[in-house]
C-alpha angles and dihedrals in degrees: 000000000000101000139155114253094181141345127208138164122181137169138258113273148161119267136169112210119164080352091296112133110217132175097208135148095218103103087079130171132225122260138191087218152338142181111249114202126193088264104039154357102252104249087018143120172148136239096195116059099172093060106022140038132039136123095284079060116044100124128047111191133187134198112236088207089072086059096082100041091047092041083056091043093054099028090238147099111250101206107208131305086032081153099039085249117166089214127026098206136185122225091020107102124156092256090049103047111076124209100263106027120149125216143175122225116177102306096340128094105200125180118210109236105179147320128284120274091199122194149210088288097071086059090047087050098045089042088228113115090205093056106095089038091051091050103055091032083063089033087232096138108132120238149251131245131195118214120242097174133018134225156115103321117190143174088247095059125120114228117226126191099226094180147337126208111192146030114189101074132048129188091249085056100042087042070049104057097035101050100028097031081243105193094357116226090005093050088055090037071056106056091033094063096062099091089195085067119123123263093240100049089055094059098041090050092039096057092046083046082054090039083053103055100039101055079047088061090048092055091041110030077187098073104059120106 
């Protein structure tokens, strides 16, 4: 049963960790609600607006069912949001979430766009240097969604799959084929047929799907053209 655990929103600051100096919206609170538009969360945000942020990626979400394997992993309790996520949710794994699903939360209707690309910061925050590489290595990275519809959003909420799309790829494959190369030039022909895919995921599949064939052309002079 698809579910929210937590939901939490919080602004960009200024924060040291290891020395580093970041302006990053990671360290979030928990709210009862609040109203989520198609460019932002209300009292929500992002510090870096190059990499983050944008209407294909309102909404970060987390399964709650990924806290116990990574608290025995690392020998410590990860209070929430461990990942930055906007909602903790049940039933929503990665494996279990598809590019493209629509689903209604609250008064909203939100349509998941990719998986995260997360970065050094979520080693800074959780104070473990192996915790970004840990969590690409497992593709257990969380996931976007772009907002179709805006409204009130609260931790009370139900969570309804509306539609799904498609079938084929899931957030854990596409996390899959972006991150581990998984079935090489089909994986990426994959990814690069769902139309409700993030931007930024097009271009970042479609210049692996150019490295491809390119370096297949090196290896085959035959088969260009």
């Amino acid at each position: 049963m698809r579910s929210i655990v937590s939901f939490q929103i919080g602004r960009p600051q200024l924060q040291i960790h290891s020395g580093a100096q970041l302006n990053t919206a990671i360290t979030k609170k928990p709210v009862e609600s609040a109203m989520v538009t198609k460019e932002i969360i209300k009292g929500d945000g992002v510090g870096n607006r190059k990499n983050h942020g944008g209407p294909d990626r309102v909404i970060c979400f987390y399964a709650y069912e990924h806290y116990s394997m990574w608290e025995e992993v690392f020998g410590k309790r990860l209070p929430i949001p461990a990942f930055g996520e906007n909602l903790t949710v049940t039933g929503m794994k990665e494996e279990d979430v598809y590019i493209g699903d629509i689903f209604k939360i609250g008064e909203s209707i939100v349509q998941i766009t990719q998986g995260r690309i997360p970065c050094a910061t979520i080693s800074y925050f959780n104070k473990e240097r192996e915790f970004l590489k840990n969590i690409l290595e497992t593709a257990f990275t969380g996931y976007f969604a772009r907002v179709l519809e805006e409204g009130m959003v609260s931790v009370r909420d139900s969570i309804e799959l509306v539609e799904r799309v498609q079938d084929k790829v899931s957030v854990l494959y596409g996390n899959q084929v972006l991150f581990h190369d998984k079935d090489g030039l089909a994986g990426l022909e994959k990814l690069l047929d769902i139309d409700e895919l993030a931007e930024v995921w097009k271009n970042k599949a479609s210049l692996k799907r150019e490295a491809l064939l390119k370096k297949s052309i090196r290896a085959d002079p035959r088969k260009k053209g």
